[in-house]
PyMOL Python script that loads the backbone (N, CA, C, O; Angstrom):
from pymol import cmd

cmd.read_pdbstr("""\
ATOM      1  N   UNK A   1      14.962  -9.148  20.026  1.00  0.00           N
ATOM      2  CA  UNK A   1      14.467  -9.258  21.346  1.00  0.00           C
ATOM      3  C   UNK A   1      12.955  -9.163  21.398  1.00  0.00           C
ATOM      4  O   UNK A   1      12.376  -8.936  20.335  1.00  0.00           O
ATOM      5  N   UNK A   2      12.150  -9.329  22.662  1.00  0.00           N
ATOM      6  CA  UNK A   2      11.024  -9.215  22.528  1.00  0.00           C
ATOM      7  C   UNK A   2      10.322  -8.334  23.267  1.00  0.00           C
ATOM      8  O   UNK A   2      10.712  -8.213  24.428  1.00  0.00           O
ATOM      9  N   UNK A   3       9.217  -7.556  22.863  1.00  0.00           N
ATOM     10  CA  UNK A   3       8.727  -5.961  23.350  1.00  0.00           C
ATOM     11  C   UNK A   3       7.984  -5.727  22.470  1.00  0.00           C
ATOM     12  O   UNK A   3       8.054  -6.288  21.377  1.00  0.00           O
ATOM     13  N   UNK A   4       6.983  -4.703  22.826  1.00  0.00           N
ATOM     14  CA  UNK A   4       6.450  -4.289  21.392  1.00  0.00           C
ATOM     15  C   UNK A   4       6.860  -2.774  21.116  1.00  0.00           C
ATOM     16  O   UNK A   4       6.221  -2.186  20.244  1.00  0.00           O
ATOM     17  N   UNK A   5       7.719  -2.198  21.687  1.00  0.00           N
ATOM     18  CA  UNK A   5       8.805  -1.051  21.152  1.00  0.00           C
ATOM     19  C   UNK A   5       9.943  -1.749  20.146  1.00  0.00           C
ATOM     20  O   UNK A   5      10.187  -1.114  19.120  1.00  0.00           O
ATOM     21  N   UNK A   6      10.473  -2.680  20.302  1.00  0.00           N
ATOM     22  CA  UNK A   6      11.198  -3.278  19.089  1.00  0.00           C
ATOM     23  C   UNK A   6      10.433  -3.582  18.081  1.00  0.00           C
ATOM     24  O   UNK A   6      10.908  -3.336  16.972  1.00  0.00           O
ATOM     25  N   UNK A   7       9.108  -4.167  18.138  1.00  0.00           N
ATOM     26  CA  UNK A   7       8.377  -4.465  16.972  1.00  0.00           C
ATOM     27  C   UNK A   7       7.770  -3.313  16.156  1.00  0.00           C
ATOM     28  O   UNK A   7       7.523  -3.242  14.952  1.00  0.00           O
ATOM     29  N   UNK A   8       7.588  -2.377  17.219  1.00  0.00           N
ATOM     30  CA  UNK A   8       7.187  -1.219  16.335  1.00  0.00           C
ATOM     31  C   UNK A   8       8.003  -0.657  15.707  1.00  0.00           C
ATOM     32  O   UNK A   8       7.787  -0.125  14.619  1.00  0.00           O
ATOM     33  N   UNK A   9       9.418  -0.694  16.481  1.00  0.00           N
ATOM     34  CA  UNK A   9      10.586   0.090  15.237  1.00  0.00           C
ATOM     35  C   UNK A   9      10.737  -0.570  13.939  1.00  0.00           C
ATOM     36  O   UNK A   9      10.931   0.020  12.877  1.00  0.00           O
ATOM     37  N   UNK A  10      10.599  -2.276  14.152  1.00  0.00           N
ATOM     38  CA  UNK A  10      11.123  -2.545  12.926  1.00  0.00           C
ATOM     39  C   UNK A  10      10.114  -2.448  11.593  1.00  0.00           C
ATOM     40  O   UNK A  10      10.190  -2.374  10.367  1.00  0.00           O
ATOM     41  N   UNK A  11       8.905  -2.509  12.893  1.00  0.00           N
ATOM     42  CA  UNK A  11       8.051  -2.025  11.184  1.00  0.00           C
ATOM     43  C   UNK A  11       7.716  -0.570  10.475  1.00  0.00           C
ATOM     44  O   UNK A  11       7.212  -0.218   9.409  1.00  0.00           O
ATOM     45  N   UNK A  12       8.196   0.003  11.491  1.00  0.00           N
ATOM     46  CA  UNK A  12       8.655   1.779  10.773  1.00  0.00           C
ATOM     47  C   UNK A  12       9.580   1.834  10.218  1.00  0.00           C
ATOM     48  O   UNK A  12       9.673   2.496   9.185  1.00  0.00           O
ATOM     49  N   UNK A  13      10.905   0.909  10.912  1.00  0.00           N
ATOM     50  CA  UNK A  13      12.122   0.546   9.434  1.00  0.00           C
ATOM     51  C   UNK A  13      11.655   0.028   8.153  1.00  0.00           C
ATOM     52  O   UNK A  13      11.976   0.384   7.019  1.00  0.00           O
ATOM     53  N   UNK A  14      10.768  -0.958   8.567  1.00  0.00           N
ATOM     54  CA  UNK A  14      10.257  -1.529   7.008  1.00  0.00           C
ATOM     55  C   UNK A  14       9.686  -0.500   6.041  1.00  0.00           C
ATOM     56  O   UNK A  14       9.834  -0.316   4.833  1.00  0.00           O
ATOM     57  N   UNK A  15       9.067   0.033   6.879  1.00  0.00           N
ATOM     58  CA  UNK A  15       7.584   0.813   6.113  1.00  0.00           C
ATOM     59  C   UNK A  15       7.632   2.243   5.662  1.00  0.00           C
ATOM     60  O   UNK A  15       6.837   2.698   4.840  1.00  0.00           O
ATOM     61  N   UNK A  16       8.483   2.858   6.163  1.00  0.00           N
ATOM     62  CA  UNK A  16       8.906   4.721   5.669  1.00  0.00           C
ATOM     63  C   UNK A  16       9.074   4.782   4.393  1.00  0.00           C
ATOM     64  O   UNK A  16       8.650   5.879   4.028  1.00  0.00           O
ATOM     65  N   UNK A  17       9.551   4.062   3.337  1.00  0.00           N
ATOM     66  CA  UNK A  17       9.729   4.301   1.936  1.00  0.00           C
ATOM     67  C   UNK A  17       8.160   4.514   1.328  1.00  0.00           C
ATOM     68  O   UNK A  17       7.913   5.243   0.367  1.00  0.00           O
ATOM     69  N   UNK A  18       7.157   3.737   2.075  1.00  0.00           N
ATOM     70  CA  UNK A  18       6.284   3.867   1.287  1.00  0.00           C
ATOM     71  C   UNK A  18       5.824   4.735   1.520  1.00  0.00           C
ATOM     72  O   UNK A  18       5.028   5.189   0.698  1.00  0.00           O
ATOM     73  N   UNK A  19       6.011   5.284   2.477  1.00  0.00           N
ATOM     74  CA  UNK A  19       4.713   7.219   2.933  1.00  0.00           C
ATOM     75  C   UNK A  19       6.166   7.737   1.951  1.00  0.00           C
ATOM     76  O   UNK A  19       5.838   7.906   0.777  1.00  0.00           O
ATOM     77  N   UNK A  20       7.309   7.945   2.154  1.00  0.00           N
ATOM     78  CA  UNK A  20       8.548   8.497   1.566  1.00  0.00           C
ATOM     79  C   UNK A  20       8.333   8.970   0.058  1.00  0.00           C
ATOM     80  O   UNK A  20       8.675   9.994  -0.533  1.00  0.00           O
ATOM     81  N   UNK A  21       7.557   7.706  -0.378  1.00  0.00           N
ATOM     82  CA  UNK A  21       7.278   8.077  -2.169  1.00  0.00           C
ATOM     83  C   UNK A  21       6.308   8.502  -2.473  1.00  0.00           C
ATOM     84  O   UNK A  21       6.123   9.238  -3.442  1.00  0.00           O
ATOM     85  N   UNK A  22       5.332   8.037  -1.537  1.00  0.00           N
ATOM     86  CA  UNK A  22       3.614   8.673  -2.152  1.00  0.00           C
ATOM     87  C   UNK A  22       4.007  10.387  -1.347  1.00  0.00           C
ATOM     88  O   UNK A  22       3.586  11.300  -2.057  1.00  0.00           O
ATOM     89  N   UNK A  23       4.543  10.757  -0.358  1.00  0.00           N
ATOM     90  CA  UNK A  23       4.665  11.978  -0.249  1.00  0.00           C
ATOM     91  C   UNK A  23       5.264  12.783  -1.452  1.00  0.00           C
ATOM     92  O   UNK A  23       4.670  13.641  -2.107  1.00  0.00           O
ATOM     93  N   UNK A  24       6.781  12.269  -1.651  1.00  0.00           N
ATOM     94  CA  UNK A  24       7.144  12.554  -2.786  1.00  0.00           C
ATOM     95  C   UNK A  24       6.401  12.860  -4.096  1.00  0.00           C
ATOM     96  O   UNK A  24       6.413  14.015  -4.521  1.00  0.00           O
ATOM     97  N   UNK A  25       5.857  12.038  -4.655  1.00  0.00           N
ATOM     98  CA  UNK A  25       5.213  12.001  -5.972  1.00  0.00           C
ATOM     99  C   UNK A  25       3.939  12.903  -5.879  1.00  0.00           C
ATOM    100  O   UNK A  25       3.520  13.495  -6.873  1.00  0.00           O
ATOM    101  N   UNK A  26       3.145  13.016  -4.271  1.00  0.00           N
ATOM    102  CA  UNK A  26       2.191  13.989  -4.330  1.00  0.00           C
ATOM    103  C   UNK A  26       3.141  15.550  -4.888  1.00  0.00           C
ATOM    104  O   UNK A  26       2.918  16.361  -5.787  1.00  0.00           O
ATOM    105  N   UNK A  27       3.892  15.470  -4.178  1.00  0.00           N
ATOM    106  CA  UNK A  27       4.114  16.762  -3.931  1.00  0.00           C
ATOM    107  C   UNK A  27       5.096  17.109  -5.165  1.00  0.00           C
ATOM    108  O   UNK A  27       5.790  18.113  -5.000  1.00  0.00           O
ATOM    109  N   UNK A  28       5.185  16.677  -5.912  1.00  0.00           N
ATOM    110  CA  UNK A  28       5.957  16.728  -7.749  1.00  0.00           C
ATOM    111  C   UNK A  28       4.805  17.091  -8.389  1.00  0.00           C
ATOM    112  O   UNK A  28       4.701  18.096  -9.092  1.00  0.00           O
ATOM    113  N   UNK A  29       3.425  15.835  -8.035  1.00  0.00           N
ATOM    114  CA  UNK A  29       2.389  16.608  -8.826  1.00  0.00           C
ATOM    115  C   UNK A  29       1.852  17.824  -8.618  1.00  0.00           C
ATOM    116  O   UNK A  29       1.515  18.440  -9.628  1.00  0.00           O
ATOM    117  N   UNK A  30       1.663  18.390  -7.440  1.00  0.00           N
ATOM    118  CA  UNK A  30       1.113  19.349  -7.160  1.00  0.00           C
ATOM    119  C   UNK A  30       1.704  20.851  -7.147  1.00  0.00           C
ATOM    120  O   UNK A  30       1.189  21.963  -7.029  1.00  0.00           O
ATOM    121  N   UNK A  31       3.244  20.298  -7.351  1.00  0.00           N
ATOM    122  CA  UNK A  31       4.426  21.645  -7.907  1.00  0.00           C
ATOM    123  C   UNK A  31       4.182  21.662  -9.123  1.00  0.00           C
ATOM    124  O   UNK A  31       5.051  22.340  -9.670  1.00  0.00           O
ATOM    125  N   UNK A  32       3.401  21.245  -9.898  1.00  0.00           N
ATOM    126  CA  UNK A  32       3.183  21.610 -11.610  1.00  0.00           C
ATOM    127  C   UNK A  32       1.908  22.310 -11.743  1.00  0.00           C
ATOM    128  O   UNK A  32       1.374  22.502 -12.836  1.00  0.00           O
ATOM    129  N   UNK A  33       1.356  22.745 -10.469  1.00  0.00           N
ATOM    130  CA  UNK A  33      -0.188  22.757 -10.408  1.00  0.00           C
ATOM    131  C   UNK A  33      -0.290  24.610 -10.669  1.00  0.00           C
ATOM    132  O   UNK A  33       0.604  25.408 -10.387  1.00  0.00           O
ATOM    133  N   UNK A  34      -1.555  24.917 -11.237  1.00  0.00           N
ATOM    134  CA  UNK A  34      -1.049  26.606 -11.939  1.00  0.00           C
ATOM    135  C   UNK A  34      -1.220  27.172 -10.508  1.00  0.00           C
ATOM    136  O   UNK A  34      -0.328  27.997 -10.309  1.00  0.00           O
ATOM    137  N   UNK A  35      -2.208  27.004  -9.216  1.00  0.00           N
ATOM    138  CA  UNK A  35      -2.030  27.545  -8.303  1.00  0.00           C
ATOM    139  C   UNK A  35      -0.598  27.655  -7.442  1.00  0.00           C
ATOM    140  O   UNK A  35      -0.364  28.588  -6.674  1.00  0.00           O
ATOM    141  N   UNK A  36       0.201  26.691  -7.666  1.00  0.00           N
ATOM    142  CA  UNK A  36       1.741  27.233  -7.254  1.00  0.00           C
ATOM    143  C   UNK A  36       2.085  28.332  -7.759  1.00  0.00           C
ATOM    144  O   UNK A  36       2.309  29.326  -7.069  1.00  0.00           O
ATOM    145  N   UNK A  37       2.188  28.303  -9.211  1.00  0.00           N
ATOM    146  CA  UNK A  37       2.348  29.019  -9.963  1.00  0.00           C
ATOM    147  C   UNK A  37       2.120  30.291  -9.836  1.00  0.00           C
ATOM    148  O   UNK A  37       3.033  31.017 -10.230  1.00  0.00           O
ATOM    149  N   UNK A  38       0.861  30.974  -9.260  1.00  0.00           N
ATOM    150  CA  UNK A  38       0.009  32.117  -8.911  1.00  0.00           C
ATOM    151  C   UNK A  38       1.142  32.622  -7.592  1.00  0.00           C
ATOM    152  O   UNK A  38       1.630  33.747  -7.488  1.00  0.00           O
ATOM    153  N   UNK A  39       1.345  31.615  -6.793  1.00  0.00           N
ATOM    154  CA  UNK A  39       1.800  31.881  -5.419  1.00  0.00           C
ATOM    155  C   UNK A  39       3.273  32.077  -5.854  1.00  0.00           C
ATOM    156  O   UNK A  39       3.802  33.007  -5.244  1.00  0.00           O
ATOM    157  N   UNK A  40       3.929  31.568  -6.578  1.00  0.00           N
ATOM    158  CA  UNK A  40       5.417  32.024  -6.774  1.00  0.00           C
ATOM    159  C   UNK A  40       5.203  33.291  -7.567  1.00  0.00           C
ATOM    160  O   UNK A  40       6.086  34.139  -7.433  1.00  0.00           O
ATOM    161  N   UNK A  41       4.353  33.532  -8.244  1.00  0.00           N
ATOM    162  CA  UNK A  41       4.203  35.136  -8.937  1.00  0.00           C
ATOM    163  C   UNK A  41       3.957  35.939  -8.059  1.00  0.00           C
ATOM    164  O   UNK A  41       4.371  37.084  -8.238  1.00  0.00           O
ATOM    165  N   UNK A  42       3.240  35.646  -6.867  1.00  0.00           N
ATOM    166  CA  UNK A  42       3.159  36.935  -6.023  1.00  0.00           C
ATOM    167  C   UNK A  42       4.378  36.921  -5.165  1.00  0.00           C
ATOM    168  O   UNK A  42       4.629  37.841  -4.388  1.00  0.00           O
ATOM    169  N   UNK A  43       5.117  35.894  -5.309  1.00  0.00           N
ATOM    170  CA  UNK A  43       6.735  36.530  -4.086  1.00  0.00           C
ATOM    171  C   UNK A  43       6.547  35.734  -3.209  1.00  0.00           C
ATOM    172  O   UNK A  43       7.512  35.753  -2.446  1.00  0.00           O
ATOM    173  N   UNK A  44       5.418  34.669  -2.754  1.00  0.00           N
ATOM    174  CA  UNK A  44       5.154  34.424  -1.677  1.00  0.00           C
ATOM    175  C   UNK A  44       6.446  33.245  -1.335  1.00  0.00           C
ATOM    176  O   UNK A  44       6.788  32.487  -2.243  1.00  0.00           O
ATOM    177  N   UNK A  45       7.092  33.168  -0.016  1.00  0.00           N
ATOM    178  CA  UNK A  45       8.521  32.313   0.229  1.00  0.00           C
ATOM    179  C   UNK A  45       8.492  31.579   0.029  1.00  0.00           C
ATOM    180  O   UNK A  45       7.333  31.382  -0.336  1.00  0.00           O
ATOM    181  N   UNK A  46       9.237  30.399  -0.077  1.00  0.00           N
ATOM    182  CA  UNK A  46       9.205  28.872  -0.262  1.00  0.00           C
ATOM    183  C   UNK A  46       8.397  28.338   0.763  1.00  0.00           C
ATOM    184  O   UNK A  46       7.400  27.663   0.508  1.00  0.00           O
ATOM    185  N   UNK A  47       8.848  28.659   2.151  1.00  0.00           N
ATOM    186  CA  UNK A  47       8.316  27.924   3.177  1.00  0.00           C
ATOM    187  C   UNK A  47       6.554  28.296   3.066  1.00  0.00           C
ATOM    188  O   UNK A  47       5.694  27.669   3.687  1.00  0.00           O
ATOM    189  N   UNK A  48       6.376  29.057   2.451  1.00  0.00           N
ATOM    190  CA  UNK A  48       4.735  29.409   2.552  1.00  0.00           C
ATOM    191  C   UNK A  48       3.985  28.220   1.465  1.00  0.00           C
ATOM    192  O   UNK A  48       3.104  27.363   1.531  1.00  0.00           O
ATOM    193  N   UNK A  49       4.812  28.698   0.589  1.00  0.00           N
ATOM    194  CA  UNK A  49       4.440  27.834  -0.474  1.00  0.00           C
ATOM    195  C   UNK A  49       3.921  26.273  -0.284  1.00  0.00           C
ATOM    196  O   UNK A  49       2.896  25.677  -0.611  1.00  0.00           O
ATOM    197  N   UNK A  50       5.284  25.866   0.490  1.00  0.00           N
ATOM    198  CA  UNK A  50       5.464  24.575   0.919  1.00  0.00           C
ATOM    199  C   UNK A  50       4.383  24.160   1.907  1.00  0.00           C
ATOM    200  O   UNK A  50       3.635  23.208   1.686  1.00  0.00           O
ATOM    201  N   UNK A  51       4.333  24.858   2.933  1.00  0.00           N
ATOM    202  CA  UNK A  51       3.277  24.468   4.124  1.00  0.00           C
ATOM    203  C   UNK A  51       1.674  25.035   3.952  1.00  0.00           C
ATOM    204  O   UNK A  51       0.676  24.783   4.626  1.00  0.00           O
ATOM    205  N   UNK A  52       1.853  25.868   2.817  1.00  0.00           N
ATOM    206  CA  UNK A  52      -0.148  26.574   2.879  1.00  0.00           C
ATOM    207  C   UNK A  52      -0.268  25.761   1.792  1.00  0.00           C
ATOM    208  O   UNK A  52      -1.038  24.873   2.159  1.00  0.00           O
ATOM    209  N   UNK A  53       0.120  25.515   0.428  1.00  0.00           N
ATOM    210  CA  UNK A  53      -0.139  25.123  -0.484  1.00  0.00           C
ATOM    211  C   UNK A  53       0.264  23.843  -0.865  1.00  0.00           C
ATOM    212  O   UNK A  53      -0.681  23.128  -1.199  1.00  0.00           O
ATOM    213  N   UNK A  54       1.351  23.334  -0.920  1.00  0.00           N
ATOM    214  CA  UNK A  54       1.589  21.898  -1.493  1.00  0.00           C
ATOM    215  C   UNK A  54       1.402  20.673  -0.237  1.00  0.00           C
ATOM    216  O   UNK A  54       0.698  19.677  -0.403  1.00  0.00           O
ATOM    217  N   UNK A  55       1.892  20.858   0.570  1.00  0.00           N
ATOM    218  CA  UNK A  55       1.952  19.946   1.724  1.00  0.00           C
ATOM    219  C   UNK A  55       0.224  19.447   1.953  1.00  0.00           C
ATOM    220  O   UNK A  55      -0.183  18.290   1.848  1.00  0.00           O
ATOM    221  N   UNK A  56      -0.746  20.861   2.338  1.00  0.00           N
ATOM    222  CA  UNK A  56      -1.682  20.405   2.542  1.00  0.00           C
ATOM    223  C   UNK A  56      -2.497  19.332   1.562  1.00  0.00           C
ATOM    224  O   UNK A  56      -3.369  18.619   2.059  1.00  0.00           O
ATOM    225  N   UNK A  57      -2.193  19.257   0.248  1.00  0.00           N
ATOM    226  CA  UNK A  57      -2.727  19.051  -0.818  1.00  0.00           C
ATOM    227  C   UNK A  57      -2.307  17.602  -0.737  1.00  0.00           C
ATOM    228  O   UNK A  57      -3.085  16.839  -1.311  1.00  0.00           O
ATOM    229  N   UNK A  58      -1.110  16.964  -0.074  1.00  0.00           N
ATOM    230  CA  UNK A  58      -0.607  15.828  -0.203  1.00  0.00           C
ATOM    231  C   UNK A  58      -0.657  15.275   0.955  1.00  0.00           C
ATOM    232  O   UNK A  58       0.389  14.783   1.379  1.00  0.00           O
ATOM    233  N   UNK A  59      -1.853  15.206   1.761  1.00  0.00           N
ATOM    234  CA  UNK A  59      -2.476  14.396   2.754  1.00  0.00           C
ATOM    235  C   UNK A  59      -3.764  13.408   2.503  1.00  0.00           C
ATOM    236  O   UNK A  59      -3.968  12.440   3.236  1.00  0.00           O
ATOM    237  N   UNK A  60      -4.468  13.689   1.582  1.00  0.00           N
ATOM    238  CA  UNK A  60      -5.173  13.029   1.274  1.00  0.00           C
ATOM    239  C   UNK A  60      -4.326  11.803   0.687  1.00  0.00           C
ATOM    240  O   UNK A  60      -4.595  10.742   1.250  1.00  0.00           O
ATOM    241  N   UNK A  61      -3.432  11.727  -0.246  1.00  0.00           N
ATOM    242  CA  UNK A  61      -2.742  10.074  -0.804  1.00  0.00           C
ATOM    243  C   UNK A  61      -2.184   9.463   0.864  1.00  0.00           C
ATOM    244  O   UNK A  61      -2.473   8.402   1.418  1.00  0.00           O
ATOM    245  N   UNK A  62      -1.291  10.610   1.347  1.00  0.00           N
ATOM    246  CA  UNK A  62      -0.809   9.681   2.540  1.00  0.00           C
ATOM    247  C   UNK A  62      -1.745   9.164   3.475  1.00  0.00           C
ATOM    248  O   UNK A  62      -1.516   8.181   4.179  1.00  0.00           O
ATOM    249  N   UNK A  63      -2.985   9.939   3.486  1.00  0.00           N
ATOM    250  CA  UNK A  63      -4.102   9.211   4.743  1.00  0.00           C
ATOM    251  C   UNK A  63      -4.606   7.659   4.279  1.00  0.00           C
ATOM    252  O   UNK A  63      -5.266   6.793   4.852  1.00  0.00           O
ATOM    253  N   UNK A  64      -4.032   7.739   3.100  1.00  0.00           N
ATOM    254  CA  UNK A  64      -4.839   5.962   2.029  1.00  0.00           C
ATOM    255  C   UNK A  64      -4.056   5.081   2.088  1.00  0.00           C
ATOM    256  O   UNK A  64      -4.493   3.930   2.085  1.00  0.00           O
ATOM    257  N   UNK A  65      -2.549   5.330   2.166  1.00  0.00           N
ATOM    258  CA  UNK A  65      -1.389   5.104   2.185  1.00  0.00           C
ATOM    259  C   UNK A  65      -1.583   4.589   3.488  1.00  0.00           C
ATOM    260  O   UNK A  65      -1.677   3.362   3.536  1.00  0.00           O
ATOM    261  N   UNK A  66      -1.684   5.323   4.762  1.00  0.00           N
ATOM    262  CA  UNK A  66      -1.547   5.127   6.257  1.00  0.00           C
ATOM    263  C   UNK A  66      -2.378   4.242   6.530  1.00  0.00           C
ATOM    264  O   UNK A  66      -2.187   3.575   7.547  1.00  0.00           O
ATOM    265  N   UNK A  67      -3.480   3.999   5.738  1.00  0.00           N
ATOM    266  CA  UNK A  67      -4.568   3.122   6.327  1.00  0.00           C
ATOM    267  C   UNK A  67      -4.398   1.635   5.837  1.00  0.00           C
ATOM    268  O   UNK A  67      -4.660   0.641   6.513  1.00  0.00           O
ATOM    269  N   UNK A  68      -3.846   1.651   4.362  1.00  0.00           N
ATOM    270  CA  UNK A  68      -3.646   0.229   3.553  1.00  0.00           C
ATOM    271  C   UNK A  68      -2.302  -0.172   4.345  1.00  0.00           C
ATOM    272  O   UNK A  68      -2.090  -1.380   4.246  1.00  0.00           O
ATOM    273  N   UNK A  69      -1.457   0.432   5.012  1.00  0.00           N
ATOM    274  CA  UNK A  69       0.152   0.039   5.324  1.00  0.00           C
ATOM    275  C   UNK A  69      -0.355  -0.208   7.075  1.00  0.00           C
ATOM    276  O   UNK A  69       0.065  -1.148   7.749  1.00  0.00           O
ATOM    277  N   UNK A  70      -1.135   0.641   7.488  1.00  0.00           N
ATOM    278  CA  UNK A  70      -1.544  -0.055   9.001  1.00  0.00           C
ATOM    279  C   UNK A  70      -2.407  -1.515   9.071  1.00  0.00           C
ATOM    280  O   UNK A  70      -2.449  -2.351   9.974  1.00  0.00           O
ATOM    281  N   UNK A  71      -3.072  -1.478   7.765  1.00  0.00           N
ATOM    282  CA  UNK A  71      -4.127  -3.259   7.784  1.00  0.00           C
ATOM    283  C   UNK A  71      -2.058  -3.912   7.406  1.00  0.00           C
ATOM    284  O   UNK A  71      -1.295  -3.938   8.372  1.00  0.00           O
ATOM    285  N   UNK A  72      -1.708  -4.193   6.464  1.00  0.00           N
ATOM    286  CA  UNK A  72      -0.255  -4.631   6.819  1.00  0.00           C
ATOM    287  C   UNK A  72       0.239  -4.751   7.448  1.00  0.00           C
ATOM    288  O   UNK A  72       0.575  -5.924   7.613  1.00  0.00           O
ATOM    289  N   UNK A  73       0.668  -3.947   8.212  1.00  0.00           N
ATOM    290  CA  UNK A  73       1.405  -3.969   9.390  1.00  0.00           C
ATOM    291  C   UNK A  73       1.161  -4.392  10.635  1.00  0.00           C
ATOM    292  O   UNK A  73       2.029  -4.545  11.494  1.00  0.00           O
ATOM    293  N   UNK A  74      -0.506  -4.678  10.830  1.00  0.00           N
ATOM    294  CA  UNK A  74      -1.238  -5.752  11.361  1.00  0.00           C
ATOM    295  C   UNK A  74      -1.068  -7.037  11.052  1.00  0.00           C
ATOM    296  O   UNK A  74      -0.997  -7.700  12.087  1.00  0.00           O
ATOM    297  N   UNK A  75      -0.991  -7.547  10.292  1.00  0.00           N
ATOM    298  CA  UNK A  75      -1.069  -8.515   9.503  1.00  0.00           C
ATOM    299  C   UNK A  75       0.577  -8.885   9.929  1.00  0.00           C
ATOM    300  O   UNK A  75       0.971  -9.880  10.537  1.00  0.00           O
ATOM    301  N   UNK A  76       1.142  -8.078   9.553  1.00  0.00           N
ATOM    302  CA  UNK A  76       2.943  -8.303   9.609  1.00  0.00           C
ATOM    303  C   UNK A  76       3.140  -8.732  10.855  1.00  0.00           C
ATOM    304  O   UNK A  76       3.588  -9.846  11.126  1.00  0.00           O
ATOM    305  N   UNK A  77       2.868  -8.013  11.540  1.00  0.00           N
ATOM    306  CA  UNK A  77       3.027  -8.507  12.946  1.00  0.00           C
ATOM    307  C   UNK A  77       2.349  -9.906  13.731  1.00  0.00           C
ATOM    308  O   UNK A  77       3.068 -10.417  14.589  1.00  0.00           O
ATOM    309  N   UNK A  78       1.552 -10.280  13.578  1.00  0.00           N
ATOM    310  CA  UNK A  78       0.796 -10.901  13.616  1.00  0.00           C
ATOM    311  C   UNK A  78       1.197 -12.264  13.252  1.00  0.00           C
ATOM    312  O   UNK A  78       0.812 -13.337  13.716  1.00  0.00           O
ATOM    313  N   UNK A  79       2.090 -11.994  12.278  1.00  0.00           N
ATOM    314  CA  UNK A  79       2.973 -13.603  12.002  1.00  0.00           C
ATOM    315  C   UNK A  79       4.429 -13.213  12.129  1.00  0.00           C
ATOM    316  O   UNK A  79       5.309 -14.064  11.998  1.00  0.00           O
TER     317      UNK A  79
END
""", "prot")
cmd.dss("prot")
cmd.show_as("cartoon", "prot")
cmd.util.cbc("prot")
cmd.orient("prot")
């Protein structure tokens, strides 16, 4: 149909795998990193771990990610 709420869904259907993996793979690298390491020695919870330490660390790939997949998705649309 035509709208640009349908067009936007389908290109968030298209497009989630790719933030999906570069999130992923940040955040594999940065669980090997010795500062996790420090933070699971002191006790500190998963969820701390997760949101003070690894998460933040894996915004920089997705902000490069968001910017090369939005010129795309311009482009996608567009034809």
């Amino acid at each position: 149909g035509k709208g640009v709420d349908k067009i936007i869904l389908a290109l968030v259907i298209v497009q989630w795998a790719y933030y999906a993996r570069t999130v992923r793979a940040s955040a594999l690298v940065e669980r090997r990193k010795e500062y996790v390491d420090a933070a699971v020695c002191l006790d500190l919870s998963q969820s701390r771990i997760l949101f003070r330490h690894i998460l933040p660390n894996c915004l920089a790939p997705l902000i490069v990610v968001g910017t090369v997949q939005t010129a795309h998705a311009i482009a996608l649309e567009a034809t």
